[in-house]
N, C-alpha and C positions, 0 to 999 in steps of 0.2 A: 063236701070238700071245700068249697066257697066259707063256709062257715069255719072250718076248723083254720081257714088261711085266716081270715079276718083275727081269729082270737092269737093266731101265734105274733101277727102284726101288732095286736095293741097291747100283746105281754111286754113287749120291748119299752122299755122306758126309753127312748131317743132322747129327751132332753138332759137326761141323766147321764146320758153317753160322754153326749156333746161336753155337757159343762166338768165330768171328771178327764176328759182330754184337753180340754181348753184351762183348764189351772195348770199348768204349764208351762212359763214363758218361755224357756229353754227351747222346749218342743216348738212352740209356737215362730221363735224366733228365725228354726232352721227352716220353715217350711215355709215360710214369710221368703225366706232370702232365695230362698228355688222361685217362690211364684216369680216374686221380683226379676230374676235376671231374665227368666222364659218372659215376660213381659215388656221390658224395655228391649230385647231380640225382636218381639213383635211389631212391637211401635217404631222402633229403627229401618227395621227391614219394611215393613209396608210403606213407611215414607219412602226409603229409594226404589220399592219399587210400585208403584202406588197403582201401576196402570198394569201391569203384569199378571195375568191370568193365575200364580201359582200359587198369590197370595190365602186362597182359600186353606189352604195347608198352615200357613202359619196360625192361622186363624183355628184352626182343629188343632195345633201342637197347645195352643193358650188355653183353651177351654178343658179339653182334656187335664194340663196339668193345675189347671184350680179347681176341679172336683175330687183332685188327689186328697189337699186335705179332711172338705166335705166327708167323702166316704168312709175316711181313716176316724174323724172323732163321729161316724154314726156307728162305729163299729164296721165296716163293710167294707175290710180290710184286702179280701181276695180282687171284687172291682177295683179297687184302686191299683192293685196290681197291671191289669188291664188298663186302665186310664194310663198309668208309666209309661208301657208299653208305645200304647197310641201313641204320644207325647212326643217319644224318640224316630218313631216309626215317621212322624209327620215330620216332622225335622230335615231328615233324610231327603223326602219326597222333593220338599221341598229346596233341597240344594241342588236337585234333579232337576226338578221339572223348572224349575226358575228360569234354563235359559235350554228348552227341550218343548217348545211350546206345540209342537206336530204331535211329540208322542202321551203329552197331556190329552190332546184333543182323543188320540186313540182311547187313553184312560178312559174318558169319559162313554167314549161311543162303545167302546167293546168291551164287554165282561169278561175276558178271557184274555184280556193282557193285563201282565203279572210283571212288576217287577221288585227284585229283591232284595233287601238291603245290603247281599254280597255284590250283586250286579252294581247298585249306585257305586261302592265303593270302588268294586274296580275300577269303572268309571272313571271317580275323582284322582286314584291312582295316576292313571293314562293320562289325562287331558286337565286335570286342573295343576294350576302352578303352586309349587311350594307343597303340595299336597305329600307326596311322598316323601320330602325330606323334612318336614317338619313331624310326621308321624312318627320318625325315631325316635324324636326328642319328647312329644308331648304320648305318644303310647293310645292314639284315641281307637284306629282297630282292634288292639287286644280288653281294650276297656270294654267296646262294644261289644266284642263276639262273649266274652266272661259276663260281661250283668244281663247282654239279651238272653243267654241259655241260663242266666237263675233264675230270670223275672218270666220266662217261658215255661219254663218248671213250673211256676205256681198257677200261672196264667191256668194251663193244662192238666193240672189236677195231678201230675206224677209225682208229687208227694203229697200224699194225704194227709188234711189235718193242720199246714200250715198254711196261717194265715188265715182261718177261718173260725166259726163255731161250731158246734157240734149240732147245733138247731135254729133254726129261725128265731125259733123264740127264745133261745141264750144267746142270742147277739147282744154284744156290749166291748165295753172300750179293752182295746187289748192292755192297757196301763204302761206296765212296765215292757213287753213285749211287743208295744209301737217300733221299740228304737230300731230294729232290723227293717222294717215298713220307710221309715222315715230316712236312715242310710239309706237304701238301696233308691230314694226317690232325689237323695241329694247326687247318687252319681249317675244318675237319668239329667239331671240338669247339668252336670260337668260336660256328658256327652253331649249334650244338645249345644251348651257355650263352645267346645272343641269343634264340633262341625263345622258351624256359622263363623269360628276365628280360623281354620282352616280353609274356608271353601269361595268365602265373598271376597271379592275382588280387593284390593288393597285401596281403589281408587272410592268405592266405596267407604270406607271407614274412614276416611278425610272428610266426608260429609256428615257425620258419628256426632251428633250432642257432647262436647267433652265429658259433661256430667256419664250422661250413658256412658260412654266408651270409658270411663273410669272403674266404674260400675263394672260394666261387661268384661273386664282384664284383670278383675282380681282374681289372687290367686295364682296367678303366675308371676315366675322367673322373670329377672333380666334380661338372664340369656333368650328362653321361650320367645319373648318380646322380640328381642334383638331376630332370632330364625324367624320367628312370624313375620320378621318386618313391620311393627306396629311400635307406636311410641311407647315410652315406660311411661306408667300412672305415676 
């Protein structure tokens, strides 16, 4: 068995993968500007909160979504799904546990506490400002619950076939049927920018690199802006 795994692994030309996905700049370009903004989210946010336990989160949202493209030009298109997933999931946690430092601690000590990303939401509902009235306008609940049950689809194998090979050893670069991969990881990053502009404090984002915070606001409305409470770029 050992044997037959080694030979299906060295059928795979990996570099061949790589380099027919990477001629690309187009592709290259979109996936560049997700790392990008999950990145400067990172960097922003651990600086304000530098000493805050829930930092690890951010830190698992960035890792997770730079092996997004990794796995998408080795062919390994179903993981990346997964990594999405994580990405968004860490996001969440982490608008949670930021200022929830008791039931982090449980997180850690107890395997059997669970919490879920309709819980967080209600949550921010309830007790975060601006949270529910800006959610009309910018629509980040119904964004979330619509691409978590596609990218849970595939995570979970309930449709077979997509996003996948047929064999180990015919993994290769999906070519032209990346763009659906590559979509669905650009509105993994909206969701994760929608979070972090709905959920951080306002007092925080006056502390925002202009550079970043220019960065971080694209994409949006004046008006957006104007609900958000946040300067126009």
């Amino acid at each position: 068995m050992s044997s037959d795994l080694k030979d299906a692994l060295v059928a795979v030309d990996w570099n061949q993968n790589v380099s027919e996905f990477t001629n690309a700049p187009v592709r290259l370009d979109k996936l560049t500007a997700c790392c990008r903004r999950i990145s400067l989210f990172t960097h922003e946010l651990s600086f304000q909160d530098f000493d805050n336990p829930a930092i690890p989160f951010l830190q698992e949202m960035k890792a997770s979504a730079f092996q997004v493209p990794a796995c998408l030009a080795l062919g390994l298109t179903k993981p990346a799904a997964g990594l999405m997933r994580a990405a968004v999931e860490s996001a969440l946690y982490y608008s949670y546990f930021r200022s929830h430092p008791q039931e982090l601690r449980t997180l850690v000590s107890k395997s059997n506490y669970y919490l879920s990303r309709r819980q967080i939401i209600e949550y921010h509902k309830m007790h975060t400002p601006r949270f529910g009235v800006t959610d009309k306008s910018l629509g980040l609940i119904d964004k979330l619950e619509t691409w978590y049950g596609e990218i849970s689809a595939i995570v979970h194998g309930q449709i077979p076939g997509v996003w996948t090979s047929k064999s180990l050893s015919s993994t290769s670069s999906l070519k032209g049927e990346v763009k659906a991969p590559i979509k669905i990881f650009e509105r993994a990053s909206e969701i994760i920018q929608l979070v972090f502009l709905m959920t951080v404090d306002l007092e925080d984002w006056e502390a925002v690199n202009p550079i970043s915070r220019s960065e971080l606001l694209k994409g949006l409305s004046s008006s957006q802006l104007q609900e958000l409470g946040l300067p126009k770029v």
